[in-house]
N, C-alpha and C positions, 0 to 999 in steps of 0.2 A: 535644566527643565526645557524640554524642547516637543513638539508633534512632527510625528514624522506622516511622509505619505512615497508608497513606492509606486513605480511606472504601471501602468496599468494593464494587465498581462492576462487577468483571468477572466475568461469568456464566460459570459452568460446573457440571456435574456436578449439577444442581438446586441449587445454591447462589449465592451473589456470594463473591469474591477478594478481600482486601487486598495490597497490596506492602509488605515491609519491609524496611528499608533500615538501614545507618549512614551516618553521614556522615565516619568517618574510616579505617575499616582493615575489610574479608574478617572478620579476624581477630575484630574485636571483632563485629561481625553474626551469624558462627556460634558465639563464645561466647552470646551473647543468644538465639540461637535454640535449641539446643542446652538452656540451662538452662529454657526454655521449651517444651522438649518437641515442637517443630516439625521433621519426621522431615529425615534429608536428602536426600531426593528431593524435596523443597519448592524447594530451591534452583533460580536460575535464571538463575546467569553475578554476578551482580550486585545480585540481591534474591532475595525465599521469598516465595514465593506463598502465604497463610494464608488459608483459610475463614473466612467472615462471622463464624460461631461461636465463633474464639478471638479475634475484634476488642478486646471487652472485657476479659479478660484480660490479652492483650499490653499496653493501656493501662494498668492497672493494674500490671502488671511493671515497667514505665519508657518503656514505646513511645512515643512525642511525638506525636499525633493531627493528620496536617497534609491539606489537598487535594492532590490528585493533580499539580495544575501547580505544587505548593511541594515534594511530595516529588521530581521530576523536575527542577526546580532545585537540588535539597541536592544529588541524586546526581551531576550533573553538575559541579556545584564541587568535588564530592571528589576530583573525577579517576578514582571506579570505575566508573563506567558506561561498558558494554559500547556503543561506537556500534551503532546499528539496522541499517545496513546490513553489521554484519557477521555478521548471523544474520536469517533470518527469522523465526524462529521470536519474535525479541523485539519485533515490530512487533505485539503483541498490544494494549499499551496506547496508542500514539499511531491506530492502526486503531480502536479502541474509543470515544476522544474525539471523533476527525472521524465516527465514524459515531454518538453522541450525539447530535452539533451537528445533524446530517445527518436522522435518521427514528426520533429518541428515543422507547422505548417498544418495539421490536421486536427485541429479544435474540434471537430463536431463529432471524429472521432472517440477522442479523450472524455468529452462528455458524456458519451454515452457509455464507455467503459466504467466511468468512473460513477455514475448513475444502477448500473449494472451491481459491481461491487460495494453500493453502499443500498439495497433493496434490505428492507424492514426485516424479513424472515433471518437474514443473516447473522450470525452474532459470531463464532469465530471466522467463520470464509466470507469477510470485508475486508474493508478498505484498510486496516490499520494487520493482516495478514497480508495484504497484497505490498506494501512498502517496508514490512518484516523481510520476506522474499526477496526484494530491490536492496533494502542493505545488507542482509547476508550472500550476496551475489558481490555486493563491494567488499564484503571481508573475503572470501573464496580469491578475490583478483586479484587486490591490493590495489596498486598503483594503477596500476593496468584496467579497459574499460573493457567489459563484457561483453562479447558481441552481440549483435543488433538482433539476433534470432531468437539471442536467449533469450535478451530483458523482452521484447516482443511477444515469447511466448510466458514469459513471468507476469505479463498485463492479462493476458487471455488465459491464461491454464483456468480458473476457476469463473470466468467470466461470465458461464451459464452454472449456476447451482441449484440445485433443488435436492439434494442429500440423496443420489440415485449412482451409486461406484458404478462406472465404467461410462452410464449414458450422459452424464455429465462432463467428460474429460471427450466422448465424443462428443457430445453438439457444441462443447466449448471451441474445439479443433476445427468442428466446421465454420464457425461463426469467425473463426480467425484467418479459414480459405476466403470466406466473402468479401470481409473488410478490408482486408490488406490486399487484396485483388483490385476492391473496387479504390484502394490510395493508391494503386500505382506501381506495388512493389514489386521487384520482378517474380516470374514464379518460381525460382528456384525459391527464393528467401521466403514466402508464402508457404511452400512446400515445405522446408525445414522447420519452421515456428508449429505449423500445424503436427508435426512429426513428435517434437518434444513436447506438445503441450500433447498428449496421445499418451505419450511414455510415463505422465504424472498416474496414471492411473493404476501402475501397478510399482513403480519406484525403482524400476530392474535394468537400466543402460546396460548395454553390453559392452564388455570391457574396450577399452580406444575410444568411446565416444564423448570426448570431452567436453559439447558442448550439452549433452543430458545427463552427460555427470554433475555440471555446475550447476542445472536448475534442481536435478532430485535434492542435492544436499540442501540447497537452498530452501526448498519447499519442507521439506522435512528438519529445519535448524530448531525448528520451535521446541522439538521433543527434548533437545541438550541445552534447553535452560535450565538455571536456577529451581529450585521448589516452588518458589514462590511464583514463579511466571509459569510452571508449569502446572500450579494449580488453576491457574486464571485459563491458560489452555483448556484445560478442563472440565470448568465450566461454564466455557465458551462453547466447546462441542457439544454438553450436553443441551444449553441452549437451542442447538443448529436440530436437536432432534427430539425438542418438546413435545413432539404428537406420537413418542414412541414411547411407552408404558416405561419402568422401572426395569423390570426384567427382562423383559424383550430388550432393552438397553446395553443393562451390563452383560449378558451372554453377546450379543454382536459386539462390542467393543472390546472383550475378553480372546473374541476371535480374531478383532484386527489387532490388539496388542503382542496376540503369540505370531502372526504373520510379518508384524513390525520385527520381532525379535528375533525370529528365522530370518533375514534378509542378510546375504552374506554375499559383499559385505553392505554393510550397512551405510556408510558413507563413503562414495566412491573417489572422492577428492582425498589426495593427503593435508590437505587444509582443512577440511570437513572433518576428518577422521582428530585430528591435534582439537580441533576448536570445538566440538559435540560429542563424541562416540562413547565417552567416558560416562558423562552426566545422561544422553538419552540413556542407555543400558540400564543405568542405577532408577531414573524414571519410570520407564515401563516397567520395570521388575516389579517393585515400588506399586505402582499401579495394579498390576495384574494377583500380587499378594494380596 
């Protein structure tokens, strides 16, 4: 029986965040919190979010001071953790890590991306599709890290949404000229991110271009899941186009289905093609029947 509390890493509110945790019961977490004065709007399904400020403290009380990828182990062996995809709102910290790894040093950036991607109209094109994209780019590589253009343009491809094909994938594009201009980057690598986050809009790389071969497949892995995750696809989409009648619906999505299934090919990685090609096909058929 132990509480844990990791380094305090996640920006907000002019501050950084720790997470604390227990490793064995709710129960014993909000007795610890609780005697510790951490109000309970802290809470957060599965841990409290505590300012930099009571880090010290908390340790001092009994907190266990671990890294972030030790406290995300404990919680998970405990059996409390809340899985990620059944909230977006909890893909704060694994978004926060890969964007670390990714353009360390630019928090006011990530916030606002990550603010971007979780706006209320959204319900398949969030947060919890944007870190779908981030680990099907670690299966397309393996071992190997995907370059910096890619996952950069895997943050911004859907950045600006409002359900409008082509003028979204533009202002997205542009929005990724500004920001990454005004971080410093060179403009070649500005230029390229803006270039593949452009190419989402119609899903067509040209053959040799490997680094928009990795994000279409990537963007597009959702379609070669499972039934079940591909039902949830589905009424996540239709979600994202509440204000569009029943029919008006299924005739446009009947249209992107047959354009989905004219694409040849379809997944332009041989990793894409082994790991989806099989199951999206059998989907959209499925669908479009």
């Amino acid at each position: 029986m132990a509480i844990y509390l990791d380094p305090p890493l996640w920006p907000a509110h002019g501050t950084h965040f720790s997470h604390l945790i227990s490793d064995t019961s709710l129960e014993e977490l909000h007795t610890f919190a609780a005697a510790a004065g951490i109000p309970e709007r802290a809470f957060d399904g599965d841990h409290y979010d505590v300012a930099e400020a009571r880090h010290s403290a908390l340790v001092a009380a009994g907190a266990v001071p671990v890294e972030g990828r030790i406290l995300v182990r404990k919680l998970i062996a405990s059996g409390l953790r809340i899985p990620a995809r059944r909230r977006s709102g909890s893909l704060k910290l694994p978004l926060l890590t890969r964007w670390n790894d990714t353009l360390p040093g630019h928090d006011a950036l990530f916030l606002d991306l990550l603010d971007r991607w979780g706006e209320e109209h959204r319900k398949y094109h969030g947060r919890t599709h944007l870190l779908a994209v981030l680990e099907a780019l670690d299966l397309l590589t393996g071992p190997a890290e995907p370059p910096r253009t890619v996952l950069l343009a895997a943050w911004f491809h859907d950045a600006v949404y409002r359900g409008i094909a082509g003028q979204d994938e533009e202002e997205s594009a542009r929005l990724a000229e500004d920001r990454l201009a005004h971080a410093g980057l060179p403009a070649s690598e500005v230029d390229e991110v803006a270039r593949l986050v452009r190419m989402t809009a119609d899903h067509q790389p040209e053959a040799g271009d490997e680094a928009a071969a990795l994000l279409s497949d990537a963007d597009l892995s959702v379609l070669g899941g499972e039934p079940a995750a591909y039902a949830r696809y589905l009424a996540a989409v239709r979600q994202d186009f509440a204000h569009i009648g029943d029919d008006d619906f299924a005739a446009g999505r009947a249209a992107v289905v047959r354009q989905l299934l004219q694409l040849d090919p379809f997944f332009h990685t041989p990793r894409g093609r082994e790991l989806w090609l099989d199951a999206a096909r059998r989907n959209l058929q499925r669908e479009l029947r």
